[in-house]
C-alpha positions in Angstrom: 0.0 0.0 0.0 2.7 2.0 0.9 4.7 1.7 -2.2 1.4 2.5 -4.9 0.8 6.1 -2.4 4.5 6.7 -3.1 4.2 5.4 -6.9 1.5 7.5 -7.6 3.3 10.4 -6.1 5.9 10.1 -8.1 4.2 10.1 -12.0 2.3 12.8 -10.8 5.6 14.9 -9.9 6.5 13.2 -13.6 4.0 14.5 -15.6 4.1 18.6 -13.7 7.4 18.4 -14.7 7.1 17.3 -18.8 4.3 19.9 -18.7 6.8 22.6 -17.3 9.3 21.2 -20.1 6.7 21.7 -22.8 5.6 25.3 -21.6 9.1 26.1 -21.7 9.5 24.9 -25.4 6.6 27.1 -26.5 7.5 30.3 -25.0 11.2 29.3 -25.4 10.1 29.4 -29.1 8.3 32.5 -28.2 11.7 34.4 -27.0 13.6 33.1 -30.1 11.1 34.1 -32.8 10.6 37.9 -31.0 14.6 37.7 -31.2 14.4 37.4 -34.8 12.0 39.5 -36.0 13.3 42.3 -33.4 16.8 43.2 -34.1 17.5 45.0 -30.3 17.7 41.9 -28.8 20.9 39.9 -28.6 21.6 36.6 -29.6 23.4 36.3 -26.0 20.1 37.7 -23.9 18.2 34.7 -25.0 21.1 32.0 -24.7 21.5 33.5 -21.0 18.2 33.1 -20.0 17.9 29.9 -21.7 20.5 28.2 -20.2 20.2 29.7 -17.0 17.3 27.4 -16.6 19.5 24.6 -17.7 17.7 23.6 -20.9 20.6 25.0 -23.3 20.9 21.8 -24.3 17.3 20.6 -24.8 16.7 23.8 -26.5 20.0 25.6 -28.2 19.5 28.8 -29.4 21.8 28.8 -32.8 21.6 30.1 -36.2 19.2 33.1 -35.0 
């Protein structure tokens, strides 16, 4: 009994935390198209706050 409570605990904690991973896809996409279109931002502002999260790798911010 003890192990399902803890089971169950756990794929929720798994599935908040792909959700988080998705929303930051999309408005990681978000950041890089704005960078694109709008010139005053730098390349670096976006890579920095990208991978200040940790997800420079999941998400690399190249050829922008």
């Amino acid at each position: 009994m003890e192990m399902e409570a803890r089971r169950k605990r756990w794929l929720k904690q798994e599935l908040l935390s792909s959700q988080l991973r998705i929303q930051f896809l999309f408005t990681g996409f978000k950041v890089v198209t704005k960078v694109s279109t709008d010139k005053r931002y730098s390349d670096k502002t976006v890579s920095g706050s990208i991978s200040q999260n940790g997800y420079e790798s999941l998400f690399p911010v190249t050829g922008f």
